[in-house]
N, C-alpha and C positions, 0 to 999 in steps of 0.2 A: 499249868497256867490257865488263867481262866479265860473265858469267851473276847472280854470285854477287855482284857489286858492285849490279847491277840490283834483283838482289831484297834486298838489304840497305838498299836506299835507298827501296826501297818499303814493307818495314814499317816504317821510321823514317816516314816521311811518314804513314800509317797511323795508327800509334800518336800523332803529333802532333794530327792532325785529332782521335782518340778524346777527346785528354786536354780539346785546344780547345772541345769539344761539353758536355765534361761540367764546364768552367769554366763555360760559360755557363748551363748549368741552374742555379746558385749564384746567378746575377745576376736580378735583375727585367727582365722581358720586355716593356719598355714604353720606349718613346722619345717624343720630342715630337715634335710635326708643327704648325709654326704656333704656334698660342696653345693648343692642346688637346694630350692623352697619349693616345699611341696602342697598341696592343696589338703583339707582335713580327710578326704579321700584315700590319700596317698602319689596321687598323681602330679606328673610335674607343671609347674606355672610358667607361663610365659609375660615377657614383653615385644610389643612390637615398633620396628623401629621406626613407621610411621607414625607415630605419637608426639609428635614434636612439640606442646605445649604441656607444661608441668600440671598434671591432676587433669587429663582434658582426654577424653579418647580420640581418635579416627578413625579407627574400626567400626565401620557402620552400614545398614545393607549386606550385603553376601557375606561379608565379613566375617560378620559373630556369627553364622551356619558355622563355618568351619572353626573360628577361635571364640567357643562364646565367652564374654567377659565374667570373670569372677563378682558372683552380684553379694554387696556385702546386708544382712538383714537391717529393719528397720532398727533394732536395738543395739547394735552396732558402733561401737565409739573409735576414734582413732587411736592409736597407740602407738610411738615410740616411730619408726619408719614407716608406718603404716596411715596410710590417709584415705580418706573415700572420695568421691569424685559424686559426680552428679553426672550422669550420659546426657547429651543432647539430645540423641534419637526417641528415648522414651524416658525419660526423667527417673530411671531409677538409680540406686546407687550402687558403685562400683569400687574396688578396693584398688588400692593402688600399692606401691614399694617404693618410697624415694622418689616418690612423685609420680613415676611410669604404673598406668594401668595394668591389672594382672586380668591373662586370660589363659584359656584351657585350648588344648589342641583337641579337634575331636575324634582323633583318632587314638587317642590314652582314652581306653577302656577300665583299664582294673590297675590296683594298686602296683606301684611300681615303673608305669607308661610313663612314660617322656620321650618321645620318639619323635616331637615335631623342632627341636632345636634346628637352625639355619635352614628350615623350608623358605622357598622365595628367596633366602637373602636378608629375610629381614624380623625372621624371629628366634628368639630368642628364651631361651632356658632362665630361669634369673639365678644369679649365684649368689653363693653367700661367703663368706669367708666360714672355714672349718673350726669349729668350736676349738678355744682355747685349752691347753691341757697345762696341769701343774710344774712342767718341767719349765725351767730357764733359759730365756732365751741364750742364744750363742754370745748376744749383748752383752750380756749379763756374765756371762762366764769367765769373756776375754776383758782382760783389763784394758782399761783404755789408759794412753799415757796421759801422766798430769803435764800441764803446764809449767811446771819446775823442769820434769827430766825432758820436756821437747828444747829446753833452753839449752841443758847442758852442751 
């Protein structure tokens, strides 16, 4: 291959990765693991249950030392459950789940952490329902009787 074929092929590659990095900033940074949502990390998200208005934090002051809030990037758009928030304390944005703010316990170090579920009393793991599988429900199995043979 020649010199100029090499390096032609390496800023296309380059430039793919850039565009692919900067796709993903767009997306929420949270996957499921299990029955809980996990941070791009791997570590578990919380909500807390002083947050008592939809898309609003209270976690403020000492607070976010120990649960700092999941800061969502400038390029960042909302998606599907997913909403950002505006913080009070310092106007940056913050992602939320069904309206409740997501934050990190900072004692989840490395992939896999989620240790801070019901500290206080008042926080919380967020769950998710467990990914659907092909099988049929029991619904679905069991017939239901019609309205002819409930008459009989």
């Amino acid at each position: 291959m020649s010199k100029y074929l090499m390096i032609g092929m390496s800023l296309f590659l380059a430039a793919n990765a850039a565009f692919a990095a900067e796709v993903k900033k767009e997306e929420p940074p949270f996957r499921q693991r299990g029955d809980i949502l996990v941070e791009i990390k791997g570590r578990g998200v919380y909500t807390y249950d002083g947050d008592k208005v939809a898309n609003q934090s209270d976690c403020l002051g000492q607070c976010v030392l120990l649960w700092p809030p999941v800061y969502a990037e400038d390029e960042a758009k909302p998606k599907g459950s997913f909403t950002i928030l505006v913080r009070k304390d310092n106007g940056k944005r913050q992602w939320a789940f069904k309206g409740k703010p997501l934050y990190r316990w900072v004692s989840d170090l490395k992939r896999g952490d989620a240790g801070g579920d019901g500290v206080a009393g008042v926080w919380r793991l967020v769950k998710v329902f467990p990914k659907p599988t092909s099988q049929p429900s029991a619904e679905k199995i069991i017939e239901k009787p019609s309205e002819a043979s409930k008459q009989k």
